[in-house]
Every structure is written in structure tokens, then in C-alpha cells.
C-alpha positions in Angstrom: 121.6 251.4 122.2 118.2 252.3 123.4 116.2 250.0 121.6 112.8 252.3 121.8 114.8 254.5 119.8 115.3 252.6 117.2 111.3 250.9 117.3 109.2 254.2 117.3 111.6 257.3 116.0 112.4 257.4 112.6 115.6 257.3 111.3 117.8 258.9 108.8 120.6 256.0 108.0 120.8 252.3 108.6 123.2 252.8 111.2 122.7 255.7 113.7 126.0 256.1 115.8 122.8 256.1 119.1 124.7 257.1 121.9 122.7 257.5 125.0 122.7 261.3 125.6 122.6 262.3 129.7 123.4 265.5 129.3 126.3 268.5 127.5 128.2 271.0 128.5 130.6 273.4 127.6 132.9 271.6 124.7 131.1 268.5 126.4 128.7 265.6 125.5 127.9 262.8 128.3 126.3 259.5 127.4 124.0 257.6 130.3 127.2 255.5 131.4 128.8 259.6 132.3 131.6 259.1 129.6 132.2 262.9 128.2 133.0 263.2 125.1 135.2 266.3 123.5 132.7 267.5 120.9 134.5 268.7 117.3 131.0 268.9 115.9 128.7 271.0 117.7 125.2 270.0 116.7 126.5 270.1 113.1 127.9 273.4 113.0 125.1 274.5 115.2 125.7 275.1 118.4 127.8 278.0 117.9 128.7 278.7 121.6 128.8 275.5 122.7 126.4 273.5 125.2 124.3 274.8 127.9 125.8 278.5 127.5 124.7 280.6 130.1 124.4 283.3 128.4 121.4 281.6 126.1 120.1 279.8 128.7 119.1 282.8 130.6 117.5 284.1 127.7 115.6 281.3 127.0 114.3 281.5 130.9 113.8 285.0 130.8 111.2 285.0 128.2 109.7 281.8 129.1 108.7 283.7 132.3 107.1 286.3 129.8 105.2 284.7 127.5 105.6 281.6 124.8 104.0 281.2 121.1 101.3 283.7 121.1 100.4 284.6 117.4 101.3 283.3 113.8 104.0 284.9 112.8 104.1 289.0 111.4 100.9 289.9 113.3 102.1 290.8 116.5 105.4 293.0 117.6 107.1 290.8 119.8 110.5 292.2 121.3 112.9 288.9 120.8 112.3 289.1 116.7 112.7 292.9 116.4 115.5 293.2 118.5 116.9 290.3 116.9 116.0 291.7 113.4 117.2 295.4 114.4 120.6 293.9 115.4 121.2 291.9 112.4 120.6 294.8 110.3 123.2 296.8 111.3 125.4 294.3 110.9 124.9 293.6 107.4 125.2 295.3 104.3 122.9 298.5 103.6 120.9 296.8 101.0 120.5 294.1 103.7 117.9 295.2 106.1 114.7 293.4 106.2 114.5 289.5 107.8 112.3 286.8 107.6 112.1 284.4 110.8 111.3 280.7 109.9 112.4 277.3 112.0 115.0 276.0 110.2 117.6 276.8 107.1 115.7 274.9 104.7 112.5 276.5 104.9 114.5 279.6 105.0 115.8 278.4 101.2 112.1 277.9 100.0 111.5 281.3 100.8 114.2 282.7 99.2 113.5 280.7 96.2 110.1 282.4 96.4 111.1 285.6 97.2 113.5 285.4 94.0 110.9 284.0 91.6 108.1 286.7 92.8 111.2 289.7 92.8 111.8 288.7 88.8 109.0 287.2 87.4 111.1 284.8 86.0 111.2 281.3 86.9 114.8 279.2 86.2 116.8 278.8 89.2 120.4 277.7 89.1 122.1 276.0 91.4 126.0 274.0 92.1 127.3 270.5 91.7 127.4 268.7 94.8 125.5 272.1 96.7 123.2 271.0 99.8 120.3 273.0 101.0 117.8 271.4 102.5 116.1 268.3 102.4 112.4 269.5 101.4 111.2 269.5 98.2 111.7 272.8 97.1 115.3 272.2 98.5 116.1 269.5 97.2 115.4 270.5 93.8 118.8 272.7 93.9 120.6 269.8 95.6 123.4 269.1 93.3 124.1 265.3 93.8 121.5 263.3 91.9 121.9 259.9 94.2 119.4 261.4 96.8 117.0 262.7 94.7 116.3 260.4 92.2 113.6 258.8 94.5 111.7 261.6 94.9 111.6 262.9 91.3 110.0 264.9 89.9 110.9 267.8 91.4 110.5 271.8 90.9 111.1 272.4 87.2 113.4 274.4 85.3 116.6 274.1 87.7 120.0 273.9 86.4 123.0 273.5 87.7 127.1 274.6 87.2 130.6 274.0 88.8 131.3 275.8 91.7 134.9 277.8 90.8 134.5 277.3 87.0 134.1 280.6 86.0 132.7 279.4 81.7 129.8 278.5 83.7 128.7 281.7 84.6 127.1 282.5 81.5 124.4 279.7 82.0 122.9 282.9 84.2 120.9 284.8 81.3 117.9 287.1 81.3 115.9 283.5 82.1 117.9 282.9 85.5 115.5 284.0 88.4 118.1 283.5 90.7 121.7 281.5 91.7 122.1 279.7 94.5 125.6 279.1 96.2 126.7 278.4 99.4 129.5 280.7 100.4 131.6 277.8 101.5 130.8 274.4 99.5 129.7 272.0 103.1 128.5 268.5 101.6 131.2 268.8 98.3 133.9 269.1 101.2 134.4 272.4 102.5 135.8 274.1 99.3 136.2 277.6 99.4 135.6 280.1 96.4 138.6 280.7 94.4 140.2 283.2 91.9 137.3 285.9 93.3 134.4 283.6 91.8 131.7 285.0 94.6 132.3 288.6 92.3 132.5 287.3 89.3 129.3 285.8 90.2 127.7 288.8 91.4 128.9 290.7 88.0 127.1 288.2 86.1 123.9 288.4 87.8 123.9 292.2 88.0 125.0 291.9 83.9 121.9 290.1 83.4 119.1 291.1 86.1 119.4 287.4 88.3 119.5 287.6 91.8 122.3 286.0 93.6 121.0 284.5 97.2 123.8 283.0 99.3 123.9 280.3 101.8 125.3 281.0 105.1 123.3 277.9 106.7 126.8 276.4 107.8 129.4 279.3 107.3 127.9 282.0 109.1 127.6 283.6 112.9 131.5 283.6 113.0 132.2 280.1 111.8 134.8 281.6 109.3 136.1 284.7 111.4 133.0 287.1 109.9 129.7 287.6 111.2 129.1 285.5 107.5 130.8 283.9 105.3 130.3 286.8 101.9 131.7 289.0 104.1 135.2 287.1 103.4 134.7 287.5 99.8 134.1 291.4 98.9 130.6 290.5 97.9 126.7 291.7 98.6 124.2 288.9 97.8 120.8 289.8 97.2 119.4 287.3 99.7 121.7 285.8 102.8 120.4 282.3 104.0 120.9 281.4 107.8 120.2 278.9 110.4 121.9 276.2 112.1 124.6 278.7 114.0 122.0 281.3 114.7 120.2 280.1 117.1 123.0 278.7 119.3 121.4 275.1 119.5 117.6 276.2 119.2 116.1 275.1 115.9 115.4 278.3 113.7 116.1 279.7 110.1 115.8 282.9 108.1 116.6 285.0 105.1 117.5 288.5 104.6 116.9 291.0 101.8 116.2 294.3 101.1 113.0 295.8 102.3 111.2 296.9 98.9 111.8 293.1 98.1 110.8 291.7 101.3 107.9 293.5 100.9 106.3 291.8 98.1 105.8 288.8 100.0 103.1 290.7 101.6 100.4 291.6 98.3 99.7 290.3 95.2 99.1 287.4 96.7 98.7 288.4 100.4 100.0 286.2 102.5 102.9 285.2 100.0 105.2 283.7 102.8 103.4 282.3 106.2 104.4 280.2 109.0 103.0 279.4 112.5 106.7 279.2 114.7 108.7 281.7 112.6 109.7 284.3 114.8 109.3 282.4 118.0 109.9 284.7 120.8 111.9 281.7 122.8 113.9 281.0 120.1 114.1 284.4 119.1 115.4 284.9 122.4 118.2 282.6 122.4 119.1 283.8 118.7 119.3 287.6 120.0 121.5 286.0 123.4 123.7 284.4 120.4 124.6 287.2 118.5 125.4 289.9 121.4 127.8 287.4 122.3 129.6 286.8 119.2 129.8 290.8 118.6 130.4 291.3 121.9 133.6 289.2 122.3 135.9 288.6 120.5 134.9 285.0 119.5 134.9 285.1 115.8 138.1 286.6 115.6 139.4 284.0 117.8 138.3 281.4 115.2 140.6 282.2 112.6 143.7 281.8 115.3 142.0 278.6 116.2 142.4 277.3 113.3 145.7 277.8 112.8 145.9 275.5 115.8 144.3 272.9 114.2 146.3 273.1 110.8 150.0 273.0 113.3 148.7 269.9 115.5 146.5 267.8 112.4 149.4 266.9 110.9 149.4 263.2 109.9 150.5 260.4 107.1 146.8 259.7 106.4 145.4 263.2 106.5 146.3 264.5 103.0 144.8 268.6 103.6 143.0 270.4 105.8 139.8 272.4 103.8 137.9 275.1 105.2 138.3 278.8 107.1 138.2 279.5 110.6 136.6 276.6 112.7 134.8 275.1 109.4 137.6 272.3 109.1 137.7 268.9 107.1 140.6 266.6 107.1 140.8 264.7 104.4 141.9 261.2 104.1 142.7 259.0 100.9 139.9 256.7 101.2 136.3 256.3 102.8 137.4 253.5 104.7 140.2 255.7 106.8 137.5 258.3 107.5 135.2 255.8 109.0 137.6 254.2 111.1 139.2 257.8 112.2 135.5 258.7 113.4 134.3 255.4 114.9 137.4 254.9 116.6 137.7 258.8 118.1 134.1 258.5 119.3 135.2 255.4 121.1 138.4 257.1 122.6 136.0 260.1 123.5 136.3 262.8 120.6 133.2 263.2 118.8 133.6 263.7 114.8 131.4 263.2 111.8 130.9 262.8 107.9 130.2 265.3 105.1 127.2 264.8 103.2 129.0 263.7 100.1 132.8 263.6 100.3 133.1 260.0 101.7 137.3 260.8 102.9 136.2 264.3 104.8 136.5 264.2 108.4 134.4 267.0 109.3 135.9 269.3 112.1 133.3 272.2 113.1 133.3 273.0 117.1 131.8 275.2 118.8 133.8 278.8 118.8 134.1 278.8 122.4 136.2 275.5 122.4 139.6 276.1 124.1 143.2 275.8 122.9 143.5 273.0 125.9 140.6 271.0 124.4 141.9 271.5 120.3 145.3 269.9 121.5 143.2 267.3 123.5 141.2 266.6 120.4 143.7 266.5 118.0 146.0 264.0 120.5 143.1 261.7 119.9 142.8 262.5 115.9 146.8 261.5 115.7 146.6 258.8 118.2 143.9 257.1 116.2 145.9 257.2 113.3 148.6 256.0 114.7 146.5 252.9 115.5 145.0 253.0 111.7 148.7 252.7 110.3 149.9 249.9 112.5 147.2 247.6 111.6 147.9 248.2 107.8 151.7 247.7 108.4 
């Protein structure tokens, strides 16, 4: 490993895994030494067409030639964020129509959290067990797994918190609750899906009761479950859609979405009631617009839902107890910890690239990019199996 990188950037764990990036494309990823490396994690969900697509690359050059940051963001009218906004409107829900461009999901979740508290006037905000959205401290506040935030108390006040899928808890949302939180597709818990129609049950409580109901399509959305988003699934309208990681295909962006006579009262009473410098960057802008004509112009997201079929046939194992998840947002879940670790750390060493869930220890998280081929699932999966294999002999 680099040893600079370790001396002056900071790090996020004890033990970063510190390959030596050269460069990525495709379903690709090549360290300095130009081993490639089959990549079953794109970016963290993020680089929803894969590396170096050409597609977002020329949109990124295209507008570099034109002009870079220019003005904080909502003064000017810059093409990339209208376009971008004008597209995702049609795509959503009526009542879905107005979008606000930040840098990254969870500054998109503080916003929301704003925009719900300043839409109500009331201030409780209700959140899941084991829910991840963000890491700032707004964010964290509605994190649902105590053991990472109990350094950094105290946070925002009057948050509470239920079981995703228990449907008793529903009536913690009362003529108090500001707003719920859920993400459409549980990521850190371990890629559990809403069952027995909990999304509209959720929705009927909050409209029963005058909460807002703001879901988080950080990880599930831009086609990562077969719909443009997650909700979309589920027979449901949110009042607020989170995005980000998928959206900008690699670039580092965020947003939230909402109806326009909401959105609107960010802007008075106070003025200024949601700012940022790089929201709405028209680079980034650029590359999210490049993203989304692809996905809607192909047939991409569709294909996601075969491909996962793929991977439930071929991940078929002694140690791999279920596969969780929709479409190409797949865990594989062990019995213990241990297995997991090995299973990653060994595949990365074989030349598959996998990784951990926030806080299920035995998930092997399995999110590639959507334009991964059939040829390169069987590849991957060969490794997964064959790295078992290994795993059961040495315990025999």
C-alpha cells in the first residue's frame, strides 16, 4: 500500500483494503501492478453505468469546453440543471416536479429534513432501526444504529425511531410527526425489502395524520431495482424522493424532489432557506443529464431485473444462506461475519471486487454497475463459488 495514503489522507476504518488504483473501465478496476479486477460494487452503488462510459464522458467534456462553476447555485439558468431537472420531472409522479441540486445524498437528506419541518411547522421526525442516511449531523440523527453515534451525541432533538415492516408502529406517526424517513430498500440493515404493502400503509398513515413521508432512493434508485426508483416498485407517492449516489454515474452529486408550492418555501420566510455553492454544478449536471438519457433510453433497467435472476441461478452455495435485494441490489448472506470477510478478501485477491454493508456483518454486498454483462456475472460468480469452495475445505 501507498504509504502517503495512509500519512496525509484521512481515513474511515483501521484497515482500508488500499489498492493502488491505475485506472477503470467498463465492469473494470486496474491496480498500479495492471491486475483488473471484475467490479460487483460500482463505487458503492454509484457508478450506475459502469467506469469511463462514453456516453458521460463526453458530456463531462462537452461542457468543460463551455464553461465550469460560475454562480452559487439558483441565480443563474444554466442548461445541464434544467434539462436535468425538466427530464426528471416527467419521469416522476405529478406531484413530483420541483428539484433541488446539492453534492451528495446526505446533504440532500438535511434538506429534506428542512424542507419537511418548514412544510409542517412541526418539528419530530421519525426515522427506522438500523436506517442509514448520511453521515452529517443532521443525518446522522435519523441513523438507526446507536454504536456510531453515540460519540457524537447530542444530536438534533425530538427524533424517534420504528421497525421497518412492523406495521403497530405506524401509529408513533401522530399530528407531532413532521415527517418519516424510510429508505425504499433497507441498505445498511441488509437489503430488506418492504413487505405485506408497508410503503402504503405508510403513506395512509401520514396522509391520516398530516406527516410527510420523504423516501430514500440514495441506493435503490436510477434503475438499481428495475424502476427509474425504488417507490415506483411499491404503488406509492412520497412527498419528498432522496437521490444521489446512482445519479450522477460516478460524479459526486445529490438532490431531493418535491412538489413545487413546497419547494417553494425554501425561498421566503427566511430567504435563502436552503443554499449551496456546488449544487447544480453544470459539469456534474452534465454527466447526471448523460446518465439518465441512457437509462431511459435503453433498456438497462429492465435488464436488471433479468440480471438478477442470473445471479440468484449461479450464487448458489453451502455458505450462502439467501440472496436479499431487487434487481442488481444483491446481498448474499452468510452464517457468520467471519465467512463474509474471508469471501470478500479472498475474491478481491482472486480478482472480483466485493464489499460490506454498513451493519449486517454476514452480508456480502453485490451492487454492479447495470451495464455489467451476462459473461462477467458468470465470471464473478465462478469466483464467489470458487472461494467458497476454498472456505469449506479449510473448515473440513
Amino acid at each position: 500500500m501507498n504509504p502517503d495514503f495512509i500519512k496525509y489522507q484521512a481515513q474511515t476504518s483501521p484497515y482500508p483494503l488500499g489498492m493502488e488504483v491505475s485506472h477503470a473501465i467498463g465492469s473494470y478496476i486496474y491496480d498500479t501492478n495492471n491486475k483488473k479486477y471484475l467490479d460487483f460494487v460500482a463505487g458503492v452503488s454509484a457508478c450506475t453505468l459502469g467506469h469511463q462510459h462514453p456516453r458521460v464522458n463526453q458530456a463531462i467534456k462537452d461542457q468543460l469546453d463551455k464553461y465550469s462553476h460560475v454562480m452559487v447555485y439558483g441565480e443563474y439558468s444554466q442548461s445541464p440543471a434544467v434539462q436535468y431537472c425538466k427530464l426528471l420531472a416527467s419521469l416522476l409522479p405529478e406531484s413530483l416536479n420541483k428539484t433541488y441540486l446539492v453534492n451528495s445524498g446526505t446533504e440532500a437528506i438535511e434538506g429534506a429534513l428542512k424542507l419537511a419541518r418548514r412544510t409542517t411547522g412541526r418539528s419530530q421526525l421519525i426515522s427506522c432501526n438500523n436506517a442509514y442516511h448520511g453521515n452529517t449531523m443532521g443525518s446522522m440523527s435519523v441513523m438507526g444504529f446507536e454504536e456510531r453515534k453515540q460519540a457524537f451525541r447530542p444530536l438534533l432533538p425530538d427524533v424517534d425511531f420504528i421497525t421497518f415492516n412492523n406495521e403497530e408502529d405506524l401509529q408513533k406517526i401522530t399530528t407531532r410527526t413532521a415527517a418519516i424517513l424510510l429508505e425504499t430498500i433497507q441498505g445498511g440493515a441488509g437489503f430488506i425489502q418492504p413487505q405485506d404493502n408497508f410503503l402504503q400503509k405508510v403513506r395512509q398513515r401520514c396522509d391520516e395524520v398530516g406527516a410527510m413521508m420523504i423516501v430514500d432512493e440514495i441506493q435503490p434508485g436510477f434503475g438499481r431495482t428495475g424502476k427509474l426508483f425504488g417507490f415506483q416498485n411499491y404503488d406509492v407517492v412520497p412527498d419528498i424522493v432522496v437521490m444521489g449516489k446512482g445519479m450522477g454515474g460516478g460524479m459526486p452529486v445529490g438532490a431531493f424532489t418535491a412538489a413545487a408550492e413546497k419547494m417553494d418555501l425554501l425561498t421566503e420566510n427566511p430567504k435563502l432557506g436552503h443554499i449551496t455553492t456546488f449544487g447544480g454544478h453544470p459539469v456534474i449536471a452534465s454527466a447526471c443529464l448523460a446518465t439518465l438519457q441512457e437509462l431511459t433510453e435503453t433498456n438497462l433497467m429492465q435488464q436488471a431485473l433479468e440480471k438478477e435472476k442470473l445471479f440468484r441461478t449461479l450464487l448458489v452455495h453451502p455458505l450462502i444462506k439467501e440472496v436479499r435485494g431487487k434487481g442488481l441490489m444483491l446481498a448474499a448472506m452468510t452464517e457468520t461475519a467471519e465467512i463474509t470477510n474471508q469471501v470478500i478478501l479472498n475474491c478481491q485477491d482472486k480478482g472480483l471486487i466485493l464489499f460490506w454493508l454498513l451493519f449486517e456483518g454476514c452480508a456480502i454486498r453485490i451492487t454492479p454497475p447495470l451495464t455489467i454483462s451476462e459473461e462477467e456475472i458468470k465470471e464473478g460468480c465462478a469466483i464467489i463459488l470458487e472461494a467458497m469452495d476454498e472456505i469449506m475445505k479449510q473448515k473440513a
